[in-house]
C-alpha positions as CSV (number, residue, x, y, z in Angstrom):
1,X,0.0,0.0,0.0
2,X,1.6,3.5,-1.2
3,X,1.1,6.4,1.5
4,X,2.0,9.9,0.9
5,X,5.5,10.3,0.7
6,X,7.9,10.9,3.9
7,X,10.4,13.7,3.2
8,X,12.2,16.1,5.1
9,X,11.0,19.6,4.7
10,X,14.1,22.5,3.6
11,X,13.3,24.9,6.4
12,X,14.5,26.1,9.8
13,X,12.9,26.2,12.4
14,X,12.8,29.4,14.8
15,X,15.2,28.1,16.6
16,X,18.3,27.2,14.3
17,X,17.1,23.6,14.0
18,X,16.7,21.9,10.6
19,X,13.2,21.1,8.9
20,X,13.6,17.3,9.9
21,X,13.4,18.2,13.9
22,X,9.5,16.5,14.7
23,X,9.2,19.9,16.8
24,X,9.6,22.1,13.4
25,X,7.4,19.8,11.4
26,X,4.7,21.7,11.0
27,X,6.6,25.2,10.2
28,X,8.2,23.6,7.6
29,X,5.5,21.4,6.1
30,X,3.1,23.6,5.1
31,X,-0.6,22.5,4.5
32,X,-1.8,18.9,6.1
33,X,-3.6,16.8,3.2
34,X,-7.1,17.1,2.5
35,X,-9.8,14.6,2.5
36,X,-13.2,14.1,1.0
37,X,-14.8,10.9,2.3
38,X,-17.8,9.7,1.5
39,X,-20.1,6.7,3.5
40,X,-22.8,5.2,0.9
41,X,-25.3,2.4,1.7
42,X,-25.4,-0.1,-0.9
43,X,-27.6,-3.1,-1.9
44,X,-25.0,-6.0,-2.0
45,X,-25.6,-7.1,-4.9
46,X,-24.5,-4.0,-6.4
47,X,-21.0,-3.9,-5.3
48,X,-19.7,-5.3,-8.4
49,X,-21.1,-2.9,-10.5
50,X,-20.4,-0.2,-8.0
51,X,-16.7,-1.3,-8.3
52,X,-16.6,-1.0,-11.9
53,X,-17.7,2.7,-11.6
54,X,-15.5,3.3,-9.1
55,X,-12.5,2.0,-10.9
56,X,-13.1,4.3,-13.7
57,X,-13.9,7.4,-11.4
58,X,-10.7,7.1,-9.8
59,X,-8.5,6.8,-12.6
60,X,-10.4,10.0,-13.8
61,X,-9.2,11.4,-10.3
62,X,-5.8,10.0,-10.1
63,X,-5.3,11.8,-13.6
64,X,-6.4,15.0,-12.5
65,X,-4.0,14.8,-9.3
66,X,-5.9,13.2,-6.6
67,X,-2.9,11.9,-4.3
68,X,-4.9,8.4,-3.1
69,X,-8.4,7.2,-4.3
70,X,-10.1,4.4,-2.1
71,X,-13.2,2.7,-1.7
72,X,-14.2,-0.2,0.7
73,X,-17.3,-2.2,1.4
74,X,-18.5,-2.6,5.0
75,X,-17.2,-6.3,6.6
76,X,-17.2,-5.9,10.1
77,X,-19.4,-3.1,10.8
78,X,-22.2,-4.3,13.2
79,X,-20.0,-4.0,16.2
80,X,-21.6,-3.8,19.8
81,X,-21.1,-1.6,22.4
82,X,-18.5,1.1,20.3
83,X,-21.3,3.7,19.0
84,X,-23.4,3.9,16.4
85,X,-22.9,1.0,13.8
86,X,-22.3,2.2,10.4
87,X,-25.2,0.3,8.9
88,X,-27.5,2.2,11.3
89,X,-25.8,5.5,10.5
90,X,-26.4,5.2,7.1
91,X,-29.6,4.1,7.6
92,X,-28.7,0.9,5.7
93,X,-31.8,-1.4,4.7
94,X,-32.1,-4.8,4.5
95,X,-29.7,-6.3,1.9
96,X,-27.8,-2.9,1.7
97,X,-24.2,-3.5,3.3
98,X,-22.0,0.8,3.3
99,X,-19.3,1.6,1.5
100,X,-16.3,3.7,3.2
101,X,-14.5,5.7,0.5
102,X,-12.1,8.5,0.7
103,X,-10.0,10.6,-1.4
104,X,-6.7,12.2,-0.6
105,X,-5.6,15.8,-1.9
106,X,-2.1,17.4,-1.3
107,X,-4.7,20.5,0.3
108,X,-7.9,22.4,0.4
109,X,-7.5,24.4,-2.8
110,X,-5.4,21.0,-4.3
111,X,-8.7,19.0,-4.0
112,X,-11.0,22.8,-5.3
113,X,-8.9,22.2,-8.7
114,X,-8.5,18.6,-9.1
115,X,-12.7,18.6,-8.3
116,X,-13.0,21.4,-10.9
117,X,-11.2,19.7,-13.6
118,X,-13.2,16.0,-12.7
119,X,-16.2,17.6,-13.1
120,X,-15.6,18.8,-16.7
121,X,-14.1,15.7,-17.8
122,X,-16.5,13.8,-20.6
123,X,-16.7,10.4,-18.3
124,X,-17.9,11.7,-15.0
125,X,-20.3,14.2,-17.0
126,X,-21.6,10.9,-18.7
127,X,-21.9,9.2,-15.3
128,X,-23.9,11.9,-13.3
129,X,-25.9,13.2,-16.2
130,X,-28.3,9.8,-15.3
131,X,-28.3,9.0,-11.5
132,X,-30.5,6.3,-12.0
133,X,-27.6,4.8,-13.7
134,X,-25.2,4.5,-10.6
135,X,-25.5,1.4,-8.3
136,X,-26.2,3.3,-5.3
137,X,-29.0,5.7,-4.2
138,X,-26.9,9.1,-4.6
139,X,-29.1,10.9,-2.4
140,X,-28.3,8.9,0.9
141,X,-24.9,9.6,0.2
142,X,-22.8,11.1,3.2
143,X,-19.7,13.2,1.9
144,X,-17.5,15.6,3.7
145,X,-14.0,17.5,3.2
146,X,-12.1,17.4,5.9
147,X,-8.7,18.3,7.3
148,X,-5.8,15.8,8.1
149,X,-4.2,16.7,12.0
150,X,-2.4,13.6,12.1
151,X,0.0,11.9,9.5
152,X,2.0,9.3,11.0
């Protein structure tokens, strides 16, 4: 599995100390990644075809600069006693099973023009001009963009 790359940063820190001192890392880093993530029930036995769409959406990403694409299907998710399950959350119904999917951007305004240029490319038009096409109710959809505070 690739991560985002480990590097040390060209800076000093206020103190005299080089970019690679853990204490400077955030001086010298610059903006944390950015992720959109998305939770999506599904009816299983539309995961195949929802991993076919997928597959082609993320390569569209990927091209356009996305730094990771990933999707999962739910496997253990009816745990007991460690908050809400995801199935409940997303208000999955019988035979649905969620999907877990994020994508990772170098930052905020990284992930404005890589969404910008998605969105005008002639595949994803295709795909969201019919939502009844997807496998996958697009209106129960969770998505949100949020900002990485840890990257181990």
């Amino acid at each position: 599995m690739k991560w985002l790359p480990r590097m040390k940063w060209p800076c000093l820190t206020p103190g005299g100390g080089r970019g690679d001192d853990p204490r400077s890392l955030q001086l010298c880093r610059g903006p944390m990644p950015y992720v959109d993530a998305f939770v999506i029930p599904i009816p299983r036995k539309n995961i195949a075809a929802y991993r076919r769409v997928a597959r082609r959406a993320g390569k569209v990403w990927r091209r356009y600069g996305a730094v990771e694409f990933r999707e999962t299907v739910g496997d253990d998710v009816n745990i007991k006693g460690m908050g809400v399950p995801f199935p409940r959350l997303a208000r999955a119904k019988k035979g649905e099973t969620v999907l877990f999917s994020w994508i990772v951007y170098k930052s905020r305004a990284h992930r404005d023009r890589v969404n910008a240029r998605v969105m005008k490319d002639p595949t994803m038009e295709k795909t969201m001009k019919d939502p009844k096409s997807m496998p996958f109710d697009s209106k129960r959809m969770t998505f949100g963009g949020f900002k990485m505070i840890v990257d181990l």
